[in-house]
NUGU-145886 format. One record per residue: residue number from 0; x, z, y of N, C-alpha, C in turn. Coordinates in steps of 0.001 Angstrom, whole numbers, plus 500000, padded with zeros to 6 digits. Example, Ala and Ser with C-alpha at 12.3 -4.5 7.8 and 13.67 -1.06 7.14 Angstrom:
2
- 0 | 513190 | 507800 | 494310 | 512300 | 507800 | 495500 | 513200 | 507800 | 496700
- 1 | 512850 | 507080 | 497750 | 513670 | 507140 | 498940 | 512900 | 507870 | 500030
END
This chain:
113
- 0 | 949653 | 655290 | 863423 | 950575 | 654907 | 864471 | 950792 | 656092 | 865409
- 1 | 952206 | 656327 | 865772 | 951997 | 657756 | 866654 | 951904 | 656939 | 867959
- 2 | 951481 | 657876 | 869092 | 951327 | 657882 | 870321 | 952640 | 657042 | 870958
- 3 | 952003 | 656583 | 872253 | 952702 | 656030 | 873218 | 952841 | 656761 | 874736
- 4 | 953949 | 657299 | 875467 | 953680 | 657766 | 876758 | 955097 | 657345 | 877369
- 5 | 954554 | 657671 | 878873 | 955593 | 657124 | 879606 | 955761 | 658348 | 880714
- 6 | 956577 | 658703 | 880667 | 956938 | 660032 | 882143 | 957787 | 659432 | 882835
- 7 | 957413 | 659377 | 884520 | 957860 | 658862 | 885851 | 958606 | 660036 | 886288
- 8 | 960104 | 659883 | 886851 | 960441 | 660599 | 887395 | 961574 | 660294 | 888733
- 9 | 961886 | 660877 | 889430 | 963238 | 660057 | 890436 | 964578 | 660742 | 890138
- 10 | 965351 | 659860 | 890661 | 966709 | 660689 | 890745 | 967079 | 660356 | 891976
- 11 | 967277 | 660669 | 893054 | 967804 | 660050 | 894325 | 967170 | 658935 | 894403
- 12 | 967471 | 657308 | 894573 | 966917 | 656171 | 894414 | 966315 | 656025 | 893314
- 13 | 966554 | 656485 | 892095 | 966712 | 655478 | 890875 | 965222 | 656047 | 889908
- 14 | 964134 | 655347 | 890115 | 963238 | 655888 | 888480 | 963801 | 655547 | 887509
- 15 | 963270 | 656918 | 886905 | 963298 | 656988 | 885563 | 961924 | 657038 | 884618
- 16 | 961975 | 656009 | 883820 | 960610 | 656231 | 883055 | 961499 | 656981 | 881897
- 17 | 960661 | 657585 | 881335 | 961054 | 658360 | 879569 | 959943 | 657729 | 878968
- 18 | 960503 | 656981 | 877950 | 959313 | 656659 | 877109 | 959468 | 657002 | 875702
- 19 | 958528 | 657481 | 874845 | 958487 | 657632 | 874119 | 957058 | 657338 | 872913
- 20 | 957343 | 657229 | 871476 | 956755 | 656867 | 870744 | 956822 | 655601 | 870260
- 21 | 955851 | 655190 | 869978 | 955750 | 653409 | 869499 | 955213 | 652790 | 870234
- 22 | 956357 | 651418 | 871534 | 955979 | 650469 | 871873 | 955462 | 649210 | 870541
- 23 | 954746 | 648722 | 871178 | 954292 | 647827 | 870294 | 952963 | 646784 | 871262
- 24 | 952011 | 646063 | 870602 | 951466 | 645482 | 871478 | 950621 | 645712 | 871596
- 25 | 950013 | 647096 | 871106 | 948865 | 647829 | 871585 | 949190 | 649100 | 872693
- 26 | 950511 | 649221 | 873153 | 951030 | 649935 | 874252 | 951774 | 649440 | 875361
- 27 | 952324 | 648458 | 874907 | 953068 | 647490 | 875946 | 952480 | 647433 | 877106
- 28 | 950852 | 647439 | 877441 | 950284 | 647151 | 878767 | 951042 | 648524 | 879335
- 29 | 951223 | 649287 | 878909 | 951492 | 651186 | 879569 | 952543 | 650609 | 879951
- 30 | 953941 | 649872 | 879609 | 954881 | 649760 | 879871 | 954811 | 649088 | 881191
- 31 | 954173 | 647704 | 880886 | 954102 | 646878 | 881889 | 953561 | 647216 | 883268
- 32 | 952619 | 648052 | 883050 | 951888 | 648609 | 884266 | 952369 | 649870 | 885284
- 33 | 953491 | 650603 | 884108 | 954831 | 651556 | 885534 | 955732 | 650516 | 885757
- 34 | 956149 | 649281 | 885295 | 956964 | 648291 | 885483 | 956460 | 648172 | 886974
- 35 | 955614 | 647494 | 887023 | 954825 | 646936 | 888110 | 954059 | 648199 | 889228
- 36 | 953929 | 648973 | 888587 | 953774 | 649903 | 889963 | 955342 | 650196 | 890683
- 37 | 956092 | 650422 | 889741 | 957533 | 650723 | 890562 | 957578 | 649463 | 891538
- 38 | 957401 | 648056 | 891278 | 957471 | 647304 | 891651 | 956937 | 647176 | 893108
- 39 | 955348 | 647756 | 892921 | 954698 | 647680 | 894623 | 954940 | 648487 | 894934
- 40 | 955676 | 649694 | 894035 | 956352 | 650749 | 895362 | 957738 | 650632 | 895924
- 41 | 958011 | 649381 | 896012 | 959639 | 649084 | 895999 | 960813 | 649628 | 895700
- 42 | 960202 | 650273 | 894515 | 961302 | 651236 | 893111 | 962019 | 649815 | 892594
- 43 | 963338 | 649831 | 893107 | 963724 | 648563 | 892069 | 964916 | 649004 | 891363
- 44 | 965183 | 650100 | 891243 | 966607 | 650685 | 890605 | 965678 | 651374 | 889742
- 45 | 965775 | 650859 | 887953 | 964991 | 651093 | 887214 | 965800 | 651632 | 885886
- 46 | 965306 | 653303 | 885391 | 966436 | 653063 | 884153 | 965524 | 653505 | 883338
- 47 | 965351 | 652806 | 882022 | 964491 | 653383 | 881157 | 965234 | 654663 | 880244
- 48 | 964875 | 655895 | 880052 | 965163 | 656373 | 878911 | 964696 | 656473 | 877593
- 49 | 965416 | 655657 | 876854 | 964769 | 655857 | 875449 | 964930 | 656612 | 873920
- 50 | 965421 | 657954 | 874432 | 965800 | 658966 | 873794 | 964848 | 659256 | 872820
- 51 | 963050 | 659108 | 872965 | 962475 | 659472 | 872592 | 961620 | 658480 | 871972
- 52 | 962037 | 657211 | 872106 | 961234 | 656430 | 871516 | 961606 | 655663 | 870375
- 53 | 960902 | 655636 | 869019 | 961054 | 655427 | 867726 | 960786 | 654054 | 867355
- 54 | 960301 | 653012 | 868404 | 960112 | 651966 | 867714 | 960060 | 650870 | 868578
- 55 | 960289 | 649764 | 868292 | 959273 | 648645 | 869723 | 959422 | 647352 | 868674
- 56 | 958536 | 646429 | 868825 | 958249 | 645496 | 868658 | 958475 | 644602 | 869681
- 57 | 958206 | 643117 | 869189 | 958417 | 641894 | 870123 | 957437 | 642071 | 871474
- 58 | 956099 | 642825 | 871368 | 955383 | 643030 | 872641 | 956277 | 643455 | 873961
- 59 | 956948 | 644699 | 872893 | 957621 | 645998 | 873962 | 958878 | 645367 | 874540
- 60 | 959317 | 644015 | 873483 | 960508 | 643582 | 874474 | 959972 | 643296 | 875474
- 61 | 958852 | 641608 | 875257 | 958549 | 640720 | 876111 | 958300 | 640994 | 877696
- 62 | 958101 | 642870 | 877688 | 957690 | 643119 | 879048 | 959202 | 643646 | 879568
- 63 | 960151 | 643770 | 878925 | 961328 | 643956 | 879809 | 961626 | 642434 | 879855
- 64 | 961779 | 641659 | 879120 | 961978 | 640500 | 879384 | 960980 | 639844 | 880681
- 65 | 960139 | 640064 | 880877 | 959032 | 639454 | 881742 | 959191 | 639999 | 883405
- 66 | 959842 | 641109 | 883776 | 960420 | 641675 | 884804 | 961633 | 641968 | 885091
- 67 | 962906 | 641821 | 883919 | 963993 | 641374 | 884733 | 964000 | 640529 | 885535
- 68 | 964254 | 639328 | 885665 | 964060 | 638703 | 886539 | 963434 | 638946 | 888272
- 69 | 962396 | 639662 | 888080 | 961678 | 639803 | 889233 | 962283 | 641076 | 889853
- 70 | 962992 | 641962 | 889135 | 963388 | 642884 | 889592 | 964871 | 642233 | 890055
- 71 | 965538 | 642114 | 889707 | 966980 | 641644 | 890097 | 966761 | 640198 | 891569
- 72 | 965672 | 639977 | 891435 | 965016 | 639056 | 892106 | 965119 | 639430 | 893690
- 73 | 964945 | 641363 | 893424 | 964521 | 641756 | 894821 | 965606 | 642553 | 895150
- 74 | 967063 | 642467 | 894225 | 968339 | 643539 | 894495 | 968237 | 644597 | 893472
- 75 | 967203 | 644621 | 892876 | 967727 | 645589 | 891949 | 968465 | 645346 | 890052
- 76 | 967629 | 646633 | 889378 | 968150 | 645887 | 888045 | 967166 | 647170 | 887245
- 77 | 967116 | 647176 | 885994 | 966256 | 647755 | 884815 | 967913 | 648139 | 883414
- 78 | 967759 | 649109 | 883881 | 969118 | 649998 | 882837 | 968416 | 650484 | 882167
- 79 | 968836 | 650297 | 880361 | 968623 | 650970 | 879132 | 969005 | 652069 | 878846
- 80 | 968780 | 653258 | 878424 | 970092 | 654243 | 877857 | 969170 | 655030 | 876885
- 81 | 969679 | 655685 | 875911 | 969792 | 656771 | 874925 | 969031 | 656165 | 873972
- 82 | 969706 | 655101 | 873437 | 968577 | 654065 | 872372 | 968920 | 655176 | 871050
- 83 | 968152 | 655327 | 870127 | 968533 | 655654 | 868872 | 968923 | 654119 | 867958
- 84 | 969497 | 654513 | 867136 | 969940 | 653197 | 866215 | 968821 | 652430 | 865822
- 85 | 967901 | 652541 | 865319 | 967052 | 651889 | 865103 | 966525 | 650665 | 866165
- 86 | 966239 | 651352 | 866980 | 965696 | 650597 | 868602 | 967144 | 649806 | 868769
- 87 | 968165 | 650319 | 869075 | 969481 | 649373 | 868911 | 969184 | 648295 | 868765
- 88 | 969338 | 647850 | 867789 | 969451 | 647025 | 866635 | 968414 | 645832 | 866646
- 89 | 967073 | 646398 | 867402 | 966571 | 645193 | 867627 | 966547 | 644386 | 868890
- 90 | 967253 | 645199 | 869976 | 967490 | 644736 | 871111 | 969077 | 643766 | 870771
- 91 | 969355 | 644545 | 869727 | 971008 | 643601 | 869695 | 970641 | 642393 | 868637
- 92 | 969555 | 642392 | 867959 | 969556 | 641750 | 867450 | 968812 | 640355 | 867891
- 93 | 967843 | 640673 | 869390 | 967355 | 639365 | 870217 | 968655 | 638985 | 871132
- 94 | 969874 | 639807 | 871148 | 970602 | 639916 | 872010 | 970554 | 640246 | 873321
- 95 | 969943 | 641120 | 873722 | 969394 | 642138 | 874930 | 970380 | 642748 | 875410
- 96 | 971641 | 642988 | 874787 | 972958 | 643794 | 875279 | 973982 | 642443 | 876097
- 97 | 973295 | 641410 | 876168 | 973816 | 640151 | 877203 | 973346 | 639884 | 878598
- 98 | 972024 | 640518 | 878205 | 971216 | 640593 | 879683 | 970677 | 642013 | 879788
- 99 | 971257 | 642811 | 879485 | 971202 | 644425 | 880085 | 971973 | 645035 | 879804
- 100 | 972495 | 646186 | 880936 | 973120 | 647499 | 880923 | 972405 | 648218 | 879617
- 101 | 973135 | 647977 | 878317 | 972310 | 649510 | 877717 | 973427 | 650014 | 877379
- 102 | 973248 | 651380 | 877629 | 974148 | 652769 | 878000 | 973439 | 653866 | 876917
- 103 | 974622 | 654594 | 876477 | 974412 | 655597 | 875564 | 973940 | 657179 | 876876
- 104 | 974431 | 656890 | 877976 | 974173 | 658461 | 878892 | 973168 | 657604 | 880218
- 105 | 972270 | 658541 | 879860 | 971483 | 658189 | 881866 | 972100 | 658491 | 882794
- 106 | 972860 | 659206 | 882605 | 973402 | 659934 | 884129 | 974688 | 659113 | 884445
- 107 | 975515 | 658091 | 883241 | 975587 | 656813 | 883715 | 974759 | 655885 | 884259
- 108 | 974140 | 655390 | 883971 | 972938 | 654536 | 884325 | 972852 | 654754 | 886094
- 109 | 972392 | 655808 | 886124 | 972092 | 655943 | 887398 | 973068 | 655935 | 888294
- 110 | 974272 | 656478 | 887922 | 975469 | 656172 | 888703 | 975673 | 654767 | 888800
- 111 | 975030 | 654291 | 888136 | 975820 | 652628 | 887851 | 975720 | 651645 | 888559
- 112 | 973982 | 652540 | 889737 | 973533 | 651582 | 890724 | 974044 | 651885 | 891900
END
């Protein structure tokens, strides 16, 4: 299984996590846990980039699924961008492109908030 990481970064308001490797449900806590720190740091303009990440499973949804809500809850929102096809496909295929911004450019994304 390759590695899982997550790089924090800002843009004006907006984090950016970069994640990369294989979400799955032996990494998902990594996800969930910059989810939730952005959270007590009242980061709520959230865009993931996933340029670099090759895979996710039902774990790796369940935690975007498990904090939309709470984020939009408090004014903000959680933007997708730079999916490769693969990753696509399974977000379109739970239908995730109904309840999220996913964007082919970040630097949309971030404008978007």
């Amino acid at each position: 299984m390759k590695n899982f990481s997550i790089a924090k970064r800002q843009i004006n308001d907006v984090s950016v996590l970069d994640v990369s490797g294989e979400l799955d449900a032996h990494t998902a806590s990594q996800l969930e846990n910059s989810l939730k720190s952005l959270i007590d740091d009242q980061r709520f303009r959230i865009v993931v980039n996933c340029s670099r990440l090759d895979y996710i499973a039902s774990a790796g949804l369940g935690v975007f699924m498990a904090y939309i809500e709470d984020v939009r809850g408090l004014g903000g929102d959680i933007k997708l961008t730079n999916m490769n096809d693969r990753v696509y496909n399974v977000f379109d295929l739970l239908g995730f492109p109904t309840l999220y911004d996913i964007l082919d450019d970040e630097k949309e994304a971030v404008e978007g908030f």
